[in-house]
C-alpha positions as CSV (number, residue, x, y, z in Angstrom):
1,X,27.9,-56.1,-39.5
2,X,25.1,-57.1,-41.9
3,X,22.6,-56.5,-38.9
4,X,24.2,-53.1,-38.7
5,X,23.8,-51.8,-42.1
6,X,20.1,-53.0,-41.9
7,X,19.5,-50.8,-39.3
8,X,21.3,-48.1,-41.3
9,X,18.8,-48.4,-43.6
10,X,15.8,-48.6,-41.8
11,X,16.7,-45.2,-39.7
12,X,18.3,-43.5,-42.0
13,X,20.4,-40.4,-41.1
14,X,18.2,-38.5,-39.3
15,X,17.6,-38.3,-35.6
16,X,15.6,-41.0,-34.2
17,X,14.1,-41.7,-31.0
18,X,16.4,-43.4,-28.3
19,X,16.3,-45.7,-25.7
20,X,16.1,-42.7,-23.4
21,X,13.6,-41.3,-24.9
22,X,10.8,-43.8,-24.7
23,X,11.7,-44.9,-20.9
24,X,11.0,-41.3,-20.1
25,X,7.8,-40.7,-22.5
26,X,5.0,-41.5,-19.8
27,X,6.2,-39.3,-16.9
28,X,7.7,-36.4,-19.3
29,X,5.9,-32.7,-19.5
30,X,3.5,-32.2,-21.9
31,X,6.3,-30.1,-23.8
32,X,8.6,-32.8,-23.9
33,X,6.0,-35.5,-25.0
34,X,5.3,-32.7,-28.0
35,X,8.8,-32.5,-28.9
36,X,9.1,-36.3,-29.1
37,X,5.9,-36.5,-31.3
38,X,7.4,-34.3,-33.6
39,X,10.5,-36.3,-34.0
40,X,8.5,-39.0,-35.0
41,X,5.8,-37.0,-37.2
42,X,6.4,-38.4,-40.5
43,X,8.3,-42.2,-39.6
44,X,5.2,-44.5,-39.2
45,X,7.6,-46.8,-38.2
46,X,8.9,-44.8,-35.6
47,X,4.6,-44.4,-34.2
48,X,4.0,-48.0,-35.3
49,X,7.0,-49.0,-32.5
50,X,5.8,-46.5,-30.0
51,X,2.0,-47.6,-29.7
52,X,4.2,-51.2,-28.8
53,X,5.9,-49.8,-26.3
54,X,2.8,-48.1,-25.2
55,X,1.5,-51.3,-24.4
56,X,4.4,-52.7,-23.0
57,X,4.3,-49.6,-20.6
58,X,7.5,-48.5,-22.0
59,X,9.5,-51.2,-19.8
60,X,12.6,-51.6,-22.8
61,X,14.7,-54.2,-20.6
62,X,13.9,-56.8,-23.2
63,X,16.5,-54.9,-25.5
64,X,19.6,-55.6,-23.1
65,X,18.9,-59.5,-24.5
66,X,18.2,-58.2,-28.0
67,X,21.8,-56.1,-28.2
68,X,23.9,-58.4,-26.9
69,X,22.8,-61.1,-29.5
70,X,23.0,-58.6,-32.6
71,X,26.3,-56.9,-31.1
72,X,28.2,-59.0,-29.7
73,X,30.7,-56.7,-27.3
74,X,33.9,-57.9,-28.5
75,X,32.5,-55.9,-31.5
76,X,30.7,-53.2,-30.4
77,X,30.3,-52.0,-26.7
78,X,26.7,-51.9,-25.2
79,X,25.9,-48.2,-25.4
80,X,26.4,-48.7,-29.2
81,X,24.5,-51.1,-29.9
82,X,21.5,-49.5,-27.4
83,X,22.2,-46.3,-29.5
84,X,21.9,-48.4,-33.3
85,X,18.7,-50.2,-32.0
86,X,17.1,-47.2,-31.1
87,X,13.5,-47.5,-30.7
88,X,13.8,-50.7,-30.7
89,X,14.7,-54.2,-32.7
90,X,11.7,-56.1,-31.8
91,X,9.2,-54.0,-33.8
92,X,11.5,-53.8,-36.1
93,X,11.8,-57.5,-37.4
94,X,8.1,-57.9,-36.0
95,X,6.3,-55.5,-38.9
96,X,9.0,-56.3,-41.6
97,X,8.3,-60.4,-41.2
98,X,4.8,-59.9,-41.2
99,X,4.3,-57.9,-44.4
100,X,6.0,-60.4,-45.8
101,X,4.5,-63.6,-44.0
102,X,1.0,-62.0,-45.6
103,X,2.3,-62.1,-49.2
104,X,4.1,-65.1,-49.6
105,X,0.8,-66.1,-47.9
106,X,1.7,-66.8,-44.7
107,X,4.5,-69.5,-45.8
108,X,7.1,-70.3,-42.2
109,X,8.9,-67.1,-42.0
110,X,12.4,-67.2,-39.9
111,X,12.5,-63.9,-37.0
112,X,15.3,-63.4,-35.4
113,X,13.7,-62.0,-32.1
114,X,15.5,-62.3,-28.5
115,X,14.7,-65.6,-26.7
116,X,13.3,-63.1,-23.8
117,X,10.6,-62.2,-26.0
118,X,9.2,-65.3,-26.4
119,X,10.3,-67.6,-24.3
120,X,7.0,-69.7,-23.4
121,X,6.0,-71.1,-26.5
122,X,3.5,-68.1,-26.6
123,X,1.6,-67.4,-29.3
124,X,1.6,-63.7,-30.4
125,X,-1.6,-62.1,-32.8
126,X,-1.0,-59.8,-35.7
127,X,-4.6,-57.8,-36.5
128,X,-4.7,-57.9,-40.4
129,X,-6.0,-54.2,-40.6
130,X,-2.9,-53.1,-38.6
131,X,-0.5,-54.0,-40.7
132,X,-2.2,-54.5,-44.4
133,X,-4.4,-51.9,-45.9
134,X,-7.0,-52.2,-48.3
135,X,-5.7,-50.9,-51.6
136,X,-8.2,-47.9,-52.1
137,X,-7.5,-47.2,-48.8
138,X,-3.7,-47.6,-48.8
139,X,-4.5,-45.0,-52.2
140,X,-5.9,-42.6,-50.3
141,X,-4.6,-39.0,-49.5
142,X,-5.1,-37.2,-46.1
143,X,-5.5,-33.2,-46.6
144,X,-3.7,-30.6,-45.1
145,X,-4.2,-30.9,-41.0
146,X,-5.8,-27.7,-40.7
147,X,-8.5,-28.9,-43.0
148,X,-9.1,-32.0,-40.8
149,X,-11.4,-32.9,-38.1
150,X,-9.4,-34.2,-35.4
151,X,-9.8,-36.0,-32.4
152,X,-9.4,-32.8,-30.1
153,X,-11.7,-31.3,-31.9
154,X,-14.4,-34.0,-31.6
155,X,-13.4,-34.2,-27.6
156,X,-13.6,-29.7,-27.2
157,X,-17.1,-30.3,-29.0
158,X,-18.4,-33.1,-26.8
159,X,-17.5,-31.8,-23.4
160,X,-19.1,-28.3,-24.5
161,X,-22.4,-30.2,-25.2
162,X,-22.5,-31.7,-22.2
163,X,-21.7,-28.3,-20.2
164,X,-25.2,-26.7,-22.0
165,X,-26.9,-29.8,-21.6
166,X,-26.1,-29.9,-17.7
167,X,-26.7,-25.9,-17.6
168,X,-29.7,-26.2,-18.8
169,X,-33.1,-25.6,-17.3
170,X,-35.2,-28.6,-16.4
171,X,-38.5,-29.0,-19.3
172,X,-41.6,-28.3,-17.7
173,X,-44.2,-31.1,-18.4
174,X,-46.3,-30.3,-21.6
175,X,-50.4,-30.3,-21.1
176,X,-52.3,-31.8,-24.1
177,X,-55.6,-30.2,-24.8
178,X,-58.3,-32.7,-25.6
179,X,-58.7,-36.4,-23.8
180,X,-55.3,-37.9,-22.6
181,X,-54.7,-40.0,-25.7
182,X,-50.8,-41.8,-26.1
183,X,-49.4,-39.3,-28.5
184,X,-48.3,-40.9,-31.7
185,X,-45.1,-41.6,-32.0
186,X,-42.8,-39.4,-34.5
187,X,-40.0,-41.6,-34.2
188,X,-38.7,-44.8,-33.2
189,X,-35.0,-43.1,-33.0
190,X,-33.5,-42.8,-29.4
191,X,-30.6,-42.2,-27.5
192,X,-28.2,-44.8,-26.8
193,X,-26.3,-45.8,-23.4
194,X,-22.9,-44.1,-23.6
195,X,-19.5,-44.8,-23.0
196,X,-15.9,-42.8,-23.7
197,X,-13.2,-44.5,-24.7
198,X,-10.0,-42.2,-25.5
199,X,-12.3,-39.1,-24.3
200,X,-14.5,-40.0,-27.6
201,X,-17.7,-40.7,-27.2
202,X,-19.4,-44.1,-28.0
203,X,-22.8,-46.3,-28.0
204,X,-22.2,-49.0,-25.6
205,X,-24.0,-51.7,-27.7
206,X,-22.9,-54.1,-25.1
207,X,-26.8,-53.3,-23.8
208,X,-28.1,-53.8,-26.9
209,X,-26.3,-56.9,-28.5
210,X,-25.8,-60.2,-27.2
211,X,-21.8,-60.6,-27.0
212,X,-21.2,-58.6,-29.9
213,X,-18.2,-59.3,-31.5
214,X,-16.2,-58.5,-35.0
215,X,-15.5,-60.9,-37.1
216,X,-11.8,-60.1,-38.7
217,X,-8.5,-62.3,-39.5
218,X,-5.3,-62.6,-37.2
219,X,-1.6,-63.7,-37.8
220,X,-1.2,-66.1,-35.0
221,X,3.0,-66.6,-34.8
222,X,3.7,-69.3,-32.4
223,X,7.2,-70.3,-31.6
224,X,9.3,-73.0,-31.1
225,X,9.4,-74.2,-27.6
226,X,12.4,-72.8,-25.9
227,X,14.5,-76.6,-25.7
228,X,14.4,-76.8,-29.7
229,X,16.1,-73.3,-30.1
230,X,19.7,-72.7,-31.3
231,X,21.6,-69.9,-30.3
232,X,21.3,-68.5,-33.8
233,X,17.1,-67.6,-34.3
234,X,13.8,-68.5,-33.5
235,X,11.6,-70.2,-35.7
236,X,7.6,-69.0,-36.1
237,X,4.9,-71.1,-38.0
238,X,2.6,-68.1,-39.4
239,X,-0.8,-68.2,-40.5
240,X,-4.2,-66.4,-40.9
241,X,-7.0,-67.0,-39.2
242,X,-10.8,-66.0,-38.9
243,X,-11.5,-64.9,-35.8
244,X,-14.3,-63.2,-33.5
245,X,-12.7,-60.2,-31.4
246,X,-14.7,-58.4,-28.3
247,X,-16.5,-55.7,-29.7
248,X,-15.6,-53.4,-27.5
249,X,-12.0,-54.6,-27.4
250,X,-11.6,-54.6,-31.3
251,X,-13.3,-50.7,-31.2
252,X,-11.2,-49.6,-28.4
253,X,-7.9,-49.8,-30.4
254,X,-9.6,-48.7,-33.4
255,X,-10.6,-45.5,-31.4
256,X,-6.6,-45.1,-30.5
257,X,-5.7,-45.0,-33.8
258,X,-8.6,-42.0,-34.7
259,X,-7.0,-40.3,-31.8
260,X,-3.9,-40.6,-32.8
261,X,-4.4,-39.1,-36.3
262,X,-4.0,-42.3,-38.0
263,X,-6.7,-41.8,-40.3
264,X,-5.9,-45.0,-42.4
265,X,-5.5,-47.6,-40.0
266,X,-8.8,-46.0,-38.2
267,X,-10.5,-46.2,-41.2
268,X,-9.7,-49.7,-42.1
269,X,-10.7,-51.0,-38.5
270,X,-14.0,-49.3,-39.0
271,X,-14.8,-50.5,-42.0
272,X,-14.1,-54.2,-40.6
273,X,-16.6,-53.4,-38.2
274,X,-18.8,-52.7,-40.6
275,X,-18.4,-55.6,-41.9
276,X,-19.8,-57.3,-39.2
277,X,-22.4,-54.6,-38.2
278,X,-23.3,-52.4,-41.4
279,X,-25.6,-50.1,-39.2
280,X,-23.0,-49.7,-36.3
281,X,-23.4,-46.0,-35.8
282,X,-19.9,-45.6,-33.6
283,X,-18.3,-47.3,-37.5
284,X,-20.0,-44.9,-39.2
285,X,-19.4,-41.8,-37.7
286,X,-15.8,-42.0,-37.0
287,X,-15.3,-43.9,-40.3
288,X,-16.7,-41.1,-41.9
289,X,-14.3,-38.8,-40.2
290,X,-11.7,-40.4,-41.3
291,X,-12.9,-40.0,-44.8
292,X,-13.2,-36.8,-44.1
293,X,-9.9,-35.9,-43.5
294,X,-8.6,-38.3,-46.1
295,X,-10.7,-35.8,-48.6
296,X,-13.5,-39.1,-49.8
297,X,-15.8,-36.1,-49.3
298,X,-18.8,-38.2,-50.8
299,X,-18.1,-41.5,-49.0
300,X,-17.9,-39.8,-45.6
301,X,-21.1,-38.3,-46.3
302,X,-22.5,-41.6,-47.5
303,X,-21.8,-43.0,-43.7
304,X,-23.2,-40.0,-42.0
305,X,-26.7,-41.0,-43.5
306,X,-25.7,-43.9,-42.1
307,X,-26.2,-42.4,-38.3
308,X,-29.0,-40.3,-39.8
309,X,-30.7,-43.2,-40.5
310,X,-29.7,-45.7,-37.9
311,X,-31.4,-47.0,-34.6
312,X,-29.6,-44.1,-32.2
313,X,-29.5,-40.4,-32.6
314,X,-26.4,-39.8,-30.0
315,X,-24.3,-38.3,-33.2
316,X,-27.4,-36.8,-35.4
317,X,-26.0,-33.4,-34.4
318,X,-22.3,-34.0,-35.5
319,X,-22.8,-36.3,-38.3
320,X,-25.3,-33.4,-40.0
321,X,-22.6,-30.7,-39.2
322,X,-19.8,-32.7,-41.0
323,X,-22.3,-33.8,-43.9
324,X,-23.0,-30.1,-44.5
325,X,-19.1,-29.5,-44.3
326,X,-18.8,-32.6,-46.5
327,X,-21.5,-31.0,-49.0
328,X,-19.6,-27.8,-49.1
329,X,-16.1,-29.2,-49.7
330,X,-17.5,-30.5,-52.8
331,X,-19.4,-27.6,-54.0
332,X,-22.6,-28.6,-53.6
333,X,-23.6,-25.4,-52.0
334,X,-27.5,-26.2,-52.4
335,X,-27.6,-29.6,-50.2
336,X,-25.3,-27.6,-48.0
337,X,-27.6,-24.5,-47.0
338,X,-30.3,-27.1,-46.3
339,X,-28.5,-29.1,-43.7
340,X,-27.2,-25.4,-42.3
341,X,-30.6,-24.1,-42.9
342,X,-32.0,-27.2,-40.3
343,X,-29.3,-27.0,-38.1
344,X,-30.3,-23.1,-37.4
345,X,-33.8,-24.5,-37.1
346,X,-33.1,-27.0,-34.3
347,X,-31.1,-24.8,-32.3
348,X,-28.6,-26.5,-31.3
349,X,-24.9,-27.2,-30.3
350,X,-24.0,-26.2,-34.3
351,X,-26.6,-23.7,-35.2
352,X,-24.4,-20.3,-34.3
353,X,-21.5,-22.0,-36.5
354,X,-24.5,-22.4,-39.5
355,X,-25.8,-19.2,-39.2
356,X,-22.2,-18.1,-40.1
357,X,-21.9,-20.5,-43.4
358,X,-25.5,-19.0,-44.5
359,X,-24.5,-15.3,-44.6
């Protein structure tokens, strides 16, 4: 029963998601998906679990194995034990071992895991941003939601742009007065190839770096080949490594977390990024909203000068909005009214909402 009581602990007495509930996520009504999200509002545990069985496309067969090992039936009948898992004992001992694999640092760490779930010697990678914060970070406080700048806000703004930009009337070609000398060139600034990933946009620097990649550290588990197992656990070999992920691969699940309000997480993917490319103007921008809604007004404004400033000008409209906002939410109502005061001067996507803060 000591498995039981851990379980006990780790739920808690209130409701938690079933078994039930996650096969039926993906092809539930948008009503019922919001009624699960709320159940698991405040348990990161609970979200941690469910972005695995995301992946796994909720397929949960891999918990018959796991309940009959724990609970036995001659102690508790199946539907039980299915019940006292509930969203599952896999991510359960996977995220509690690996917190503490990173601060013993990274010393053989026993899991007991169901044989199904690794049965091929496979190895299985643990991003060290998932699952350890910075500290400042980890400090941080998000503000209230309807003080944020969320990812359906970001998406509502983009598709509007690109409805004015598609209505709009083709330029008609400019005539220069004089002889037909190359104009000089204001600025070296342009804008970027595009991609969406999670209905965000994105600078696809895959045409404009040579196999870019981000250089971050993994927990690479690999387990016992299936012959050496008892019947009683599985024993993993943990340590970190430095590794080179896909850009794009490495930003893709970054860009999940954003959209899923995970504002920490987000925030210290981005900053990996970073890491690798300082200027990387996708980094910057959503790490600054991040900051943003984690109320580091000054830092988020700090990386939208960033995009100001960098190569491409595919966010210059949003990242001056939000550095206004950012001004104003610090009461620096002076460097405020100048980026409002410019945005009304460019006309565009943002100047109606400036003209408002300037009355």
């Amino acid at each position: 029963m000591r498995n039981s009581n851990r379980y006990k602990d780790i739920f808690g007495s209130k409701e938690n998601l079933t078994r039930t509930d996650i096969e039926s996520y993906e092809s539930t009504s948008a009503a019922g998906k919001n009624s699960l999200e709320q159940k698991m509002e405040n348990d990161s545990f609970e979200k941690d679990a469910m972005e695995g069985w995301e992946k796994l496309n909720y397929e949960t067969s891999s918990l018959d194995a796991i309940s009959n090992k724990i609970f036995p039936k001659k102690i508790l009948p199946w539907k039980t034990a299915i019940g006292a898992l509930s969203i599952g004992v896999i991510s359960v001992f996977t995220f509690q071992y690996f917190f503490n694999a990173a601060e013993t640092n990274s010393k053989s760490v026993k899991i007991e895991v169901a044989k199904a779930n690794n049965k091929n010697n496979s190895k299985i990678n643990i991003e060290s941003a998932d699952v350890i914060l910075p500290v400042l970070i980890e400090q941080m406080n998000e503000v209230v939601e309807s003080e944020q700048i969320t990812a359906s806000e970001i998406i509502n703004d983009f598709e509007e742009m690109e409805f004015l930009i598609t209505e709009l009337p083709p330029l008609k070609p400019i005539e220069i007065e004089g002889n037909n000398t190359t104009p000089e060139l204001i600025s070296n600034r342009f804008l970027a190839k595009e991609i969406y990933l999670h209905e965000l946009k994105l600078i696809d620097y895959s045409n404009y770096r040579k196999n870019p990649v981000v250089q971050t550290k993994q927990l690479i588990l690999n387990g016992l080949p299936a012959d050496k197992e008892n019947e009683n656990s599985e024993s993993y070999n943990s340590n970190w490594e430095s590794i080179d992920v896909p850009y794009l691969k490495y930003l893709e699940k970054s860009i999940y977390y954003f959209n899923k309000g995970r504002n920490k997480k987000a925030l210290a993917r981005f900053e990996t990024i970073m890491e690798s490319y300082p200027k990387d103007v996708n980094a910057n921008f959503y790490g600054g909203l991040c900051l943003f809604n984690l109320g580091e007004y000054t830092k988020a404004i700090s990386h939208f000068d960033n995009c100001l400033n960098g190569d491409y000008n595919n966010f210059d409209e949003e990242a001056k909005w939000i550095s206004a906002l950012s001004y104003e939410k610090t009461n620096d109502t002076a460097k405020a009214n100048i980026l409002f005061q410019e945005i009304v001067d460019s006309k565009t996507f943002y100047t109606a909402q400036a003209k408002e803060k300037l009355k």
